[in-house]
N, C-alpha and C positions, 0 to 999 in steps of 0.2 A: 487567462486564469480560468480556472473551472470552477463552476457554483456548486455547491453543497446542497443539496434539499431538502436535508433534517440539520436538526439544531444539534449537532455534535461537536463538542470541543477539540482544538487537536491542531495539527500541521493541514495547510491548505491540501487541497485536491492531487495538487502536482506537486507538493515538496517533496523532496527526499533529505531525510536525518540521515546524517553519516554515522558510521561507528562508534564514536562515541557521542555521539548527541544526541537528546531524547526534549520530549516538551512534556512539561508540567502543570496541572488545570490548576483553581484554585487554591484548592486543599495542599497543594506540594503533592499531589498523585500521578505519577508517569501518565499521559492518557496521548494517545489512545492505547489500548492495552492490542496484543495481537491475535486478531483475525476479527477484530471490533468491525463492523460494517458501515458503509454510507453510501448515500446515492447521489450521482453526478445531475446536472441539469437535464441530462439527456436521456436517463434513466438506466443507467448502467451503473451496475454493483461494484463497489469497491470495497475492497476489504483490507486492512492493517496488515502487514507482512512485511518480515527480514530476509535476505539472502546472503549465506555464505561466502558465493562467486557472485562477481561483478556479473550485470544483466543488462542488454543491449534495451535500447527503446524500442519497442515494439514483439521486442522478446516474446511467446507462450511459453507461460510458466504454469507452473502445478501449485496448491498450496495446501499444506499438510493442516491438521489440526492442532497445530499450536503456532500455525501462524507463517511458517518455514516456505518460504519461496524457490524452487529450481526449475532449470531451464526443464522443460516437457515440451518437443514438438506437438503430444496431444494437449497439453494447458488446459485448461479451462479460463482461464486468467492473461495476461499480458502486462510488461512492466512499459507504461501512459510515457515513462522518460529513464534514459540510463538510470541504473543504480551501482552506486559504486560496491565493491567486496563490503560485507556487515552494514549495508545501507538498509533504511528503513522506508517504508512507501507506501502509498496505495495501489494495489495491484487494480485492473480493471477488467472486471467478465468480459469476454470476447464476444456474448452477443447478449444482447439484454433479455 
C-alpha cells in the first residue's frame, strides 16, 4: 500500500475506480475531482486522471488539463498499476 502525505480524501494511492465507479467524501461530493494532486511517501506527485484505453503498469502517460490520461512514450506521468478502458487512478510523475 502506498502512504499518502497530505490529508486528502479519496481512493488509496494504488486504487483504480472502474468505469462506472466513483468515491464520495462526506458531503455526497464525487472527490477526488480530476487532475486533484497528492503526494506519495516517497515524494512523487500523483495526480487524479481517467483514460479512455486500457493502460499497461508502468505505462508513460501524458496528462491533459482536465485530467485525461494517454499512452505518451514522452509522459511525464506513468500508470503505478493497470488501468482498465474509462478507469480512474492516480497517475505518478516519473521522477520527483
Amino acid at each position: 500500500m502506498t502512504i499518502r502525505t497530505n490529508p486528502s480524501l479519496g481512493p488509496s494511492l494504488d486504487d483504480v475506480m472502474p468505469a462506472d465507479g466513483s468515491w464520495f467524501d462526506v458531503n455526497g461530493t464525487v472527490s477526488p475531482q480530476y487532475g486533484d494532486v497528492s503526494f506519495d511517501e516517497h515524494g512523487y506527485k500523483r495526480v487524479w486522471a481517467t483514460s479512455a484505453a486500457a493502460l499497461t503498469a508502468g505505462a508513460a502517460i501524458a496528462i491533459d488539463d482536465s485530467g485525461n490520461a494517454t499512452a505518451s512514450a514522452g509522459g511525464a506521468y506513468t500508470a503505478p498499476v493497470a488501468v482498465p478502458a474509462g478507469g480512474s487512478f492516480w497517475a505518478k510523475a516519473a521522477a520527483i
